[in-house]
C-alpha positions as CSV (number, residue, x, y, z in Angstrom):
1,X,-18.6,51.0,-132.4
2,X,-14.8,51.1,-132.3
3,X,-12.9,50.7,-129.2
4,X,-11.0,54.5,-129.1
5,X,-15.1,56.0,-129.0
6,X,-15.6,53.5,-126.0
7,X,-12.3,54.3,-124.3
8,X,-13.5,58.6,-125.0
9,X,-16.4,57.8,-123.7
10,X,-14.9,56.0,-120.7
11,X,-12.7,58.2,-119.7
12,X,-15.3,61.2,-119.8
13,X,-17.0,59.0,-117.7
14,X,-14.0,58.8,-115.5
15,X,-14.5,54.6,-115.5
16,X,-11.6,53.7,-117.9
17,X,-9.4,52.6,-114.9
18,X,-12.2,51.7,-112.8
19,X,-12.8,47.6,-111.7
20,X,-15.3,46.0,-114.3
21,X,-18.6,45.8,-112.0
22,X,-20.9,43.8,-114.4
23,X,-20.0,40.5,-116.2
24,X,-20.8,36.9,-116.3
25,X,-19.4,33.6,-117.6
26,X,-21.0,32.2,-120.8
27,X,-21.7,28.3,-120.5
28,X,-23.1,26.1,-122.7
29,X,-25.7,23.3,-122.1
30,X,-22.1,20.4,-121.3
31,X,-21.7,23.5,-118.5
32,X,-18.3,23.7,-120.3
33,X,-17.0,27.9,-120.2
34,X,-17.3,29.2,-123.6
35,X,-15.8,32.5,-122.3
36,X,-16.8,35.9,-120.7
37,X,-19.8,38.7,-121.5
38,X,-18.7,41.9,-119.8
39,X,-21.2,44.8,-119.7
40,X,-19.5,48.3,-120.1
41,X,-21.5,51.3,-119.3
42,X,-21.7,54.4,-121.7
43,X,-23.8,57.1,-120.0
44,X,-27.4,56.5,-121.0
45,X,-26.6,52.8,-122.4
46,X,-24.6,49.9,-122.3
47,X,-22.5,48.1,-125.1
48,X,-21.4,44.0,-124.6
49,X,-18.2,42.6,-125.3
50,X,-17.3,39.3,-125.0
51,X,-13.7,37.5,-124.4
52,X,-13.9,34.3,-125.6
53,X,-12.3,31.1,-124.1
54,X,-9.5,30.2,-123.3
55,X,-8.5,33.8,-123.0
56,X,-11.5,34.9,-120.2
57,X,-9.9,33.0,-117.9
58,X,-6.7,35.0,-118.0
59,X,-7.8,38.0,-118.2
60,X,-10.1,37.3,-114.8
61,X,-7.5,35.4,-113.1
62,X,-6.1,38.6,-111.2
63,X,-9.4,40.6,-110.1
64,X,-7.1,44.0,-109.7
65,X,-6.7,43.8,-113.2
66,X,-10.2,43.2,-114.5
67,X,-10.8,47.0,-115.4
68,X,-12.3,48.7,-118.6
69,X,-9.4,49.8,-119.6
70,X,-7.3,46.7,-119.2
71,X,-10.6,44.6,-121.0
72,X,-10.5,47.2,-124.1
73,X,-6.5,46.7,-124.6
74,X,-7.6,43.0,-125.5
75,X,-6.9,41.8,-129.0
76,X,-9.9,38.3,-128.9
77,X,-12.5,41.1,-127.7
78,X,-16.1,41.1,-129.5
79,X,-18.0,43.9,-129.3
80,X,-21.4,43.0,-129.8
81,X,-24.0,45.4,-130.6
């Protein structure tokens, strides 16, 4: 899925600017941060992207910018399927 459906989607949703609700840090077994699994809401599913580290931890540093919109304008995004 490419990232202008998600932000269509989004924004017929009206969530594109709205505060991601739904993430969590991805750790491995040395509990060292290997980055950030966000879970983005599409209607009747849900797609996964991921922002690996270093670059999760700027992006969450400032929690009023940690929206959809904002996560999608990323360039080290995954979207996983």
């Amino acid at each position: 899925m490419n990232i202008q459906i998600i932000q269509d989607k989004l924004k017929a949703l009206q969530l594109l600017d709205s505060k991601i609700q739904k993430y969590t840090l991805l750790i491995d077994d040395k509990m060292i941060e290997q980055g950030a699994l966000f879970f983005v809401p599409l209607g009747g599913k849900e797609i996964k992207i991921v922002i690996p580290a270093p670059s999760h931890q700027d992006f969450l540093q400032d929690e009023s910018k940690v929206t959809y919109k904002n996560l999608l304008l990323r360039k080290e995004i995954i979207i996983l399927k």
